[in-house]
C-alpha positions as CSV (number, residue, x, y, z in Angstrom):
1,X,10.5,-16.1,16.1
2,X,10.4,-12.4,16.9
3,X,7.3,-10.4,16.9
4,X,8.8,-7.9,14.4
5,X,9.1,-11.0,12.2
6,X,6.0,-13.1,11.9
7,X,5.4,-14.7,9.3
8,X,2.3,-17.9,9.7
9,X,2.1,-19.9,6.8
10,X,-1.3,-21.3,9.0
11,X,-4.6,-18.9,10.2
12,X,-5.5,-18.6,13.8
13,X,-8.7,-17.4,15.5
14,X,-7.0,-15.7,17.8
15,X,-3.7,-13.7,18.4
16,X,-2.7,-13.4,22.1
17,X,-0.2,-11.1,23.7
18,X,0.9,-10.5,27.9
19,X,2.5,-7.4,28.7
20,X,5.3,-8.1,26.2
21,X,4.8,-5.9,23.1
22,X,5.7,-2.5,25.2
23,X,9.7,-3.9,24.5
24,X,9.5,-3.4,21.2
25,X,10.3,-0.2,19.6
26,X,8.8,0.0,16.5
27,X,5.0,-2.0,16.2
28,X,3.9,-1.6,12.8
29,X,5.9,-4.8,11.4
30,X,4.6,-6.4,14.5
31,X,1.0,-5.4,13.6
32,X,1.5,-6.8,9.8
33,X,2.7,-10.1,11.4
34,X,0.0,-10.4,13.3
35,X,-2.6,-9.9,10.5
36,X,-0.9,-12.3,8.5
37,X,-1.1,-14.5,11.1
38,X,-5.1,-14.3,11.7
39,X,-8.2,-15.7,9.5
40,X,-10.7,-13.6,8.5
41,X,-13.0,-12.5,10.9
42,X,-9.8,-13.4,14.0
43,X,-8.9,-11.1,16.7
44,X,-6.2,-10.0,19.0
45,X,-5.7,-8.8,22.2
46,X,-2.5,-7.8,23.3
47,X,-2.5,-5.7,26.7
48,X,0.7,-3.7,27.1
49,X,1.9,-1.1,28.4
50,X,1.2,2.5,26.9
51,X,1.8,6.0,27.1
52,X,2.0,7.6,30.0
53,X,3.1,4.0,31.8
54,X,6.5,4.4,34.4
55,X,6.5,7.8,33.7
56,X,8.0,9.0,36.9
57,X,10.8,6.3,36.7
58,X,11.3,7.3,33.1
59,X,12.0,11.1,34.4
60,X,14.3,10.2,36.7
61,X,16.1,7.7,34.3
62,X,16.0,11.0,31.8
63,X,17.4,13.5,34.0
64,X,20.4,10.8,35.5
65,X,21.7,9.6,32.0
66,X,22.4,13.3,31.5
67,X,23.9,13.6,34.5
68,X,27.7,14.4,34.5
69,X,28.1,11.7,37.5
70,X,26.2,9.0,35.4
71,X,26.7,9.9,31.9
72,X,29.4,7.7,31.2
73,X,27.4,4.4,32.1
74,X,24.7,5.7,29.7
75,X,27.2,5.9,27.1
76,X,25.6,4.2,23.5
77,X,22.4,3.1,25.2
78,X,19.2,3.5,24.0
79,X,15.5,2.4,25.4
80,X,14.4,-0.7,23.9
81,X,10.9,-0.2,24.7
82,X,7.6,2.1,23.4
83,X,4.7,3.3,25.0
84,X,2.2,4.4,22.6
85,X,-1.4,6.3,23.1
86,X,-4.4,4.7,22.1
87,X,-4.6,7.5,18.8
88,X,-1.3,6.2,17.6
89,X,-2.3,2.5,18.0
90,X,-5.5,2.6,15.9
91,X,-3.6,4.5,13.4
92,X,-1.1,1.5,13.1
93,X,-3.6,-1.1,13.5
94,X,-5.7,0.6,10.6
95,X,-2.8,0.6,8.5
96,X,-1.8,-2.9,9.0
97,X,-5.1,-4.1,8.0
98,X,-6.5,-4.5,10.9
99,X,-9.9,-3.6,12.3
100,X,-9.6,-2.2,16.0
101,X,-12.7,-2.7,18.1
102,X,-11.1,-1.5,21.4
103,X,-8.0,0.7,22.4
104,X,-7.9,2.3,25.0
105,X,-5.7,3.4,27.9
106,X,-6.3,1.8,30.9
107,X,-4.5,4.1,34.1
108,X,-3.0,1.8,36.8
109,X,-0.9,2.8,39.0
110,X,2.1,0.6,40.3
111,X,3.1,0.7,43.9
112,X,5.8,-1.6,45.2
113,X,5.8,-2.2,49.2
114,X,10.1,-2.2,49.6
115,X,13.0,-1.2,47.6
116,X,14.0,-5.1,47.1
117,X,10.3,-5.6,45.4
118,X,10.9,-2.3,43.3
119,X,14.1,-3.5,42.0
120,X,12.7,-6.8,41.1
């Protein structure tokens, strides 16, 4: 089902996420899925990215969609992704219910040795 839309009829220990929840837009009706989803005392970890993630490619993307050259290919589209800082995050997680013990930020920067492995 989709993230936005969990809904466990059983209790798990343990909610696990890989580097997916950074497509989603909007996390709060992610966040209530997931506490629905966990018994008492569960946890989650869900490593993402956040703020501050691709944000030179992100600039460029910016600045080219606005670009008289490139504008039309643009046309209607939005990004289908979020990245959030960690002060945002516990805000949601507190309001779904959710106890956070860590949220954090974690830099890491992301080099790519060719233009084929950057594309990819």
């Amino acid at each position: 089902m989709a993230a936005q839309q969990l809904d466990c009829s059983s209790k798990f220990d343990i909610v696990f996420s890989n580097a997916a929840l950074h497509w989603i837009n909007d996390h709060r009706p992610v966040l209530a899925g997931i506490r629905k989803c966990l018994r008492a005392g569960g946890w989650m970890l869900v490593p993402m990215g956040g703020k501050g993630n691709a944000a030179d490619v992100l600039g460029v993307f910016e600045v080219m969609r606005h670009e008289p050259a490139w504008r039309q290919y643009f046309a209607g589209f939005s990004l289908t992704f979020g990245f959030f800082s960690a002060e945002e995050y516990r805000l949601w997680l507190w309001e779904a219910g959710l106890s956070p013990v860590r949220v954090e930020l974690i830099r890491k920067d992301m080099s790519y040795p060719s233009r084929e492995g950057f594309a990819g």
